[in-house]
C-alpha positions as CSV (number, residue, x, y, z in Angstrom):
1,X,122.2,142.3,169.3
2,X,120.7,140.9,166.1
3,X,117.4,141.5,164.8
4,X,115.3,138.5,163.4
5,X,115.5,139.5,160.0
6,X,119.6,139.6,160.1
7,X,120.0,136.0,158.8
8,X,117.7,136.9,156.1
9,X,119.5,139.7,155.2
10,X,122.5,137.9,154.9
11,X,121.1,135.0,153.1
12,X,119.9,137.5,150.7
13,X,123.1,139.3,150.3
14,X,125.2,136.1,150.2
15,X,123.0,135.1,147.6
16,X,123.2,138.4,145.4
17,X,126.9,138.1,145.9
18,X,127.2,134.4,144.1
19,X,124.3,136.1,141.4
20,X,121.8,133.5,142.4
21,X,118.5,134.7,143.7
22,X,116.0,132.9,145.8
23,X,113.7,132.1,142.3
24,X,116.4,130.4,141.3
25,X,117.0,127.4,143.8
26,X,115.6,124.6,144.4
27,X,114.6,122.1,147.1
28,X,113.2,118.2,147.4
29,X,110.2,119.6,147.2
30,X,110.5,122.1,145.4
31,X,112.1,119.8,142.2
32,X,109.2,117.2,143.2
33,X,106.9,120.0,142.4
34,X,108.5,121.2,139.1
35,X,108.7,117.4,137.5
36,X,105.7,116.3,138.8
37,X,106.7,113.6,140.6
38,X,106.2,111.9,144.4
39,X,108.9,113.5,146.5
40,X,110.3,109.0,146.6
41,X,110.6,109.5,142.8
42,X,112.1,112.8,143.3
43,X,115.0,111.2,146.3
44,X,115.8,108.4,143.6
45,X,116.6,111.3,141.0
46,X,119.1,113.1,143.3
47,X,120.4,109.8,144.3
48,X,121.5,109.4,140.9
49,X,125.1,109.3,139.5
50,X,124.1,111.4,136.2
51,X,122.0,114.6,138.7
52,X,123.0,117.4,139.2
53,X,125.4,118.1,142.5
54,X,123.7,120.7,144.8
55,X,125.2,123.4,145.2
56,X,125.0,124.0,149.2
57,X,123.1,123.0,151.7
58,X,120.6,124.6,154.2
59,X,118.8,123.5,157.5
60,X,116.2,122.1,155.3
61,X,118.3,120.1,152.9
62,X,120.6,120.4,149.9
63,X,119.6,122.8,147.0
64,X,120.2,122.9,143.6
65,X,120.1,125.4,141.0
66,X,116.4,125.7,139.2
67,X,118.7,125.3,135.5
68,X,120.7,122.5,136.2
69,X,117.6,120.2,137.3
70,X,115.8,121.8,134.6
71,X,118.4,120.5,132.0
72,X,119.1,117.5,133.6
73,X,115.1,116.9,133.3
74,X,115.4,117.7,129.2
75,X,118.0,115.4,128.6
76,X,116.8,112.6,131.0
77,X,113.3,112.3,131.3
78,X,111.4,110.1,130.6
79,X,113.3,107.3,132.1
80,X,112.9,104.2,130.4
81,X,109.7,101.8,131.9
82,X,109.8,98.3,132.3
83,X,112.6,96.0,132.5
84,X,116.2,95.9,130.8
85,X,116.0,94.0,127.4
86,X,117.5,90.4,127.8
87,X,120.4,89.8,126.8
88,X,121.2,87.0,124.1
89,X,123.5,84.3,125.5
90,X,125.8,82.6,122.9
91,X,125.8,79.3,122.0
């Protein structure tokens, strides 16, 4: 018979075993939160070619891993405001 704290256990040993702890993962809300965004911002960002692929996914959604949305962030934030330039037509 398992206890109720079995599944945690196991989470916690599964995630020792891959040398990720809990700190270092992140949800929707949880990269909303860090960015400082609206979790609708935060869905277009994962929705993105150029983000970072989670690495697994739980009952509450996909999660990533706290460094890679953290560098993705450096690199890529701000995005650019307003609309595309116009391009030129020749002729």
């Amino acid at each position: 018979m398992s206890t109720p704290t079995e599944p945690v256990v196991r989470r916690a040993t599964l995630l020792a075993s891959l040398g990720v702890s809990p700190e270092d993962l992140l949800g929707l809300v949880d990269i909303s939160r860090l960015l400082r965004v609206t979790i609708r911002t935060t869905q277009k960002y994962v929705d993105r070619d150029d983000f970072p692929e989670p690495i697994g996914r739980i009952a509450a959604g996909r999660v990533w891993l706290r460094a890679d949305v953290e560098t993705w962030a450096k690199r890529t934030l701000p995005l650019p405001t307003g609309r595309p330039p116009r391009e030129e037509k020749d002729g």
